[in-house]
C-alpha positions in Angstrom: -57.6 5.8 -39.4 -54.1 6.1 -38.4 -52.2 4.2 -35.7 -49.8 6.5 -34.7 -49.9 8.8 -31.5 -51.8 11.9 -32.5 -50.0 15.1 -31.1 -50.7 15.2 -27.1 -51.2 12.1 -26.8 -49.2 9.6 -24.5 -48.1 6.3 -25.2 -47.8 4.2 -22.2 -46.2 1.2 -22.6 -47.3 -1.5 -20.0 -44.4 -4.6 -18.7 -44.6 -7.4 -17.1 -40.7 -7.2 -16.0 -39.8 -5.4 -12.7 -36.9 -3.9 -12.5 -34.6 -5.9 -10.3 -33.4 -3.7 -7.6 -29.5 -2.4 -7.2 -27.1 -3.8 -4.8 -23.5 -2.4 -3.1 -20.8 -5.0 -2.6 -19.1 -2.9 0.7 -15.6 -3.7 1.4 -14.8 -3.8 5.3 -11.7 -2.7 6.4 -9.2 -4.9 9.1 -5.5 -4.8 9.6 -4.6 -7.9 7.9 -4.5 -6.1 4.7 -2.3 -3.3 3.0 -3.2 0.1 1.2 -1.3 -2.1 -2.2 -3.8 -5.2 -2.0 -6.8 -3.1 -1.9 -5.4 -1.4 -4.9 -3.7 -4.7 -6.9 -6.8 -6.3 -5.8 -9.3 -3.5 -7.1 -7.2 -3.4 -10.5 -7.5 -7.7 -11.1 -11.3 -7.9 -10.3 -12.6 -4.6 -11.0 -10.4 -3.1 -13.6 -10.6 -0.2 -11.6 -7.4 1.9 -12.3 -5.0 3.3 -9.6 -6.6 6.4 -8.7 -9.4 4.5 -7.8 -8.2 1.4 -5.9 -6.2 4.3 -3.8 -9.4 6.2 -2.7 -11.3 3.1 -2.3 -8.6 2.1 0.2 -8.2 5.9 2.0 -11.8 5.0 2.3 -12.2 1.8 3.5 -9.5 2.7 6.0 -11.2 5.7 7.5 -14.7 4.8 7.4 -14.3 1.2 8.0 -16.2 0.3 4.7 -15.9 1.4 1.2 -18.4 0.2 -2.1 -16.5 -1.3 -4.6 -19.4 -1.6 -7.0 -22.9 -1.3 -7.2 -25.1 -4.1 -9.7 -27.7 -6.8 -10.2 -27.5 -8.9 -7.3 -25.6 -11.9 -9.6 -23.2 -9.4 -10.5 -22.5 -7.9 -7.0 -22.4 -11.9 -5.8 -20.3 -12.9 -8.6 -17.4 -10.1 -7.5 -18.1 -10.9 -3.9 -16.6 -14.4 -4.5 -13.7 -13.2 -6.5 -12.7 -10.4 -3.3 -13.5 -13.4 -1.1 -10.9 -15.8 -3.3 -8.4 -13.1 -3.5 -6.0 -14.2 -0.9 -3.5 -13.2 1.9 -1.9 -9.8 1.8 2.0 -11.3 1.2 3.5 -7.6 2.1 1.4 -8.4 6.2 2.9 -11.1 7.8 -0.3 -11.6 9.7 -2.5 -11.6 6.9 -4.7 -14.7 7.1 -7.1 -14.5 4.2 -8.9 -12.4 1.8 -10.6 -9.4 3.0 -14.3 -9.6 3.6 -17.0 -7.5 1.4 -20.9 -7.7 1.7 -23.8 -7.0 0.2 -26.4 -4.7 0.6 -29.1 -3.2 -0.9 -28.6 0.2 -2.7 -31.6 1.7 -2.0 -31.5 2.2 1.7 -33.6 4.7 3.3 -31.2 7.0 4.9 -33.2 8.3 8.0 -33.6 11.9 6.6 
């Protein structure tokens, strides 16, 4: 007697992991910060290239909130601290701290 599938036949594989769920780390926008940091600072903790950093800013800017990345919760957590540690903006004189950033779960019913 064989152990393989026989043809129509499905396999189901059972787990005991679940599947931990995705998070968004969600930049908010203030007027400490310039269009350059969000981009410099996109670059050093993201490796995200200019392009990128640009529309994450024209984003953040015009919606109030941009997502710079979407992960495990550790991973999302882990950037959050580095965004958080970033620093003054040293091109706005007012520029106290870092900007802030969030998290959020990714799978958020949208109302439609």
């Amino acid at each position: 007697m064989s152990l393989l599938p026989s043809p129509g036949t499905r396999v189901i594989e059972e787990t005991d992991q679940q599947l931990e769920p995705p998070y968004h780390l969600v930049l908010l926008d203030d007027d400490e910060h310039t269009y350059a940091y969000v981009i410099r600072m996109c670059a050093e903790i993201f490796g995200y290239g200019p392009e990128k950093g640009y529309a994450i800013a024209c984003v953040v800017d015009s919606q109030g909130r941009a997502v710079l990345m979407t992960g495990s919760h550790d991973e999302v957590r882990a950037k959050q601290e580095l965004v958080h540690a970033y620093g003054p903006d040293p091109l706005m004189p007012n520029s106290r701290g870092s900007m802030s950033a969030i998290i959020e779960p990714a799978c958020q019913g949208t109302g439609r």
